[in-house]
C-alpha positions as CSV (number, residue, x, y, z in Angstrom):
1,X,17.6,-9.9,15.5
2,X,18.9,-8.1,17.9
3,X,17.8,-4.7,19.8
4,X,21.2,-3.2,19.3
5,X,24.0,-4.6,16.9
6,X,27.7,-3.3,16.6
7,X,29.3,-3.8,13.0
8,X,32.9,-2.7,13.1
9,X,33.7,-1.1,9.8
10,X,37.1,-0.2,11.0
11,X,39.2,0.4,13.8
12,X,37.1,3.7,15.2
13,X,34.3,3.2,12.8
14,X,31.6,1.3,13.8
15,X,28.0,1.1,12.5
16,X,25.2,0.6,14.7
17,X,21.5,-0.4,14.2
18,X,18.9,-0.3,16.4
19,X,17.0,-3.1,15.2
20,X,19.9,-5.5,13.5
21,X,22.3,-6.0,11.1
22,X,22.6,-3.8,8.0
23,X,21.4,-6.4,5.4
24,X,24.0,-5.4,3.3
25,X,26.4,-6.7,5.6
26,X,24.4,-10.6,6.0
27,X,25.7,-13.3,4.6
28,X,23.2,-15.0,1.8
29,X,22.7,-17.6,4.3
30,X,21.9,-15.4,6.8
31,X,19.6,-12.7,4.5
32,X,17.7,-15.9,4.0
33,X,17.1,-17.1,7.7
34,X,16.2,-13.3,8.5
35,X,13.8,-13.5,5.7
36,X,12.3,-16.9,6.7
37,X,11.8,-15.4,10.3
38,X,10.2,-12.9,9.2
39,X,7.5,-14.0,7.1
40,X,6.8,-17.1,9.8
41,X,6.1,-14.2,12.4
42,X,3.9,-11.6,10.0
43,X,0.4,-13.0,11.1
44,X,1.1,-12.9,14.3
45,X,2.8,-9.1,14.5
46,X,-0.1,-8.2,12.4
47,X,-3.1,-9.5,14.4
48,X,-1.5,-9.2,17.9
49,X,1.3,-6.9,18.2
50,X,1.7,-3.9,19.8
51,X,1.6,-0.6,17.1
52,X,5.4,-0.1,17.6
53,X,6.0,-4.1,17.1
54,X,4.2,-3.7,13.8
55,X,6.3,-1.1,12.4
56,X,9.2,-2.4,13.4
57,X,8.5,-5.5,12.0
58,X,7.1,-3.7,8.2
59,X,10.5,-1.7,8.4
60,X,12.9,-5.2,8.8
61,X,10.9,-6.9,6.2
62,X,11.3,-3.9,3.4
63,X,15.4,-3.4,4.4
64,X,15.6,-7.4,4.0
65,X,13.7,-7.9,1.3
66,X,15.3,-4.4,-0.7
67,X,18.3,-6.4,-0.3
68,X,17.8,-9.6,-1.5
69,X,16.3,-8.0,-4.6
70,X,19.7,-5.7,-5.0
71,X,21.3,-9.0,-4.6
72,X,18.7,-11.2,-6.6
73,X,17.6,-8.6,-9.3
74,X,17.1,-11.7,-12.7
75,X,15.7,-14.0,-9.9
76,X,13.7,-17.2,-11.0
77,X,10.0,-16.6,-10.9
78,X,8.1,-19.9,-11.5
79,X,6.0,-19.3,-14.7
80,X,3.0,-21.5,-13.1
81,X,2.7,-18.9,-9.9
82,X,2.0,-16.1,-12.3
83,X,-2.0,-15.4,-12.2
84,X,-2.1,-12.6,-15.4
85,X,0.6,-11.3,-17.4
86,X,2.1,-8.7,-16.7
């Protein structure tokens, strides 16, 4: 991720995030290396980041993972991981 990411929409458009990418505009490829990142690095912001780290890091996981649900809405959930019905 970045600090500060241009996406040009169009010739004078441009979108810009302070944090990254809109996920919308990731390639599946790339959704899922954000994602991976993301969850590697969660103990650690958790236990030993600053306040602002934390929340920056709960906000990137939500957009990402809001995404690859809107993407991935019938995804495969592995019957054996399930620990209740529900």
């Amino acid at each position: 991720m970045t600090d500060r990411a241009r996406l040009d929409a169009g010739e004078d458009d441009a979108v810009v995030f302070e944090t990254g990418i809109d996920p919308a505009a990731l390639a599946d490829e790339d959704l899922f290396r954000e994602l991976s990142s993301l969850h590697r690095t969660r103990l650690d912001a958790l236990r030993h980041g600053p306040d602002a780290a934390l929340e920056n890091h709960l906000r990137r996981t939500a957009e990402l993972e809001t995404e690859y649900l809107a993407r991935y809405p019938g995804r495969e959930v592995d019957p054996s991981r399930l620990t209740q019905d529900f």
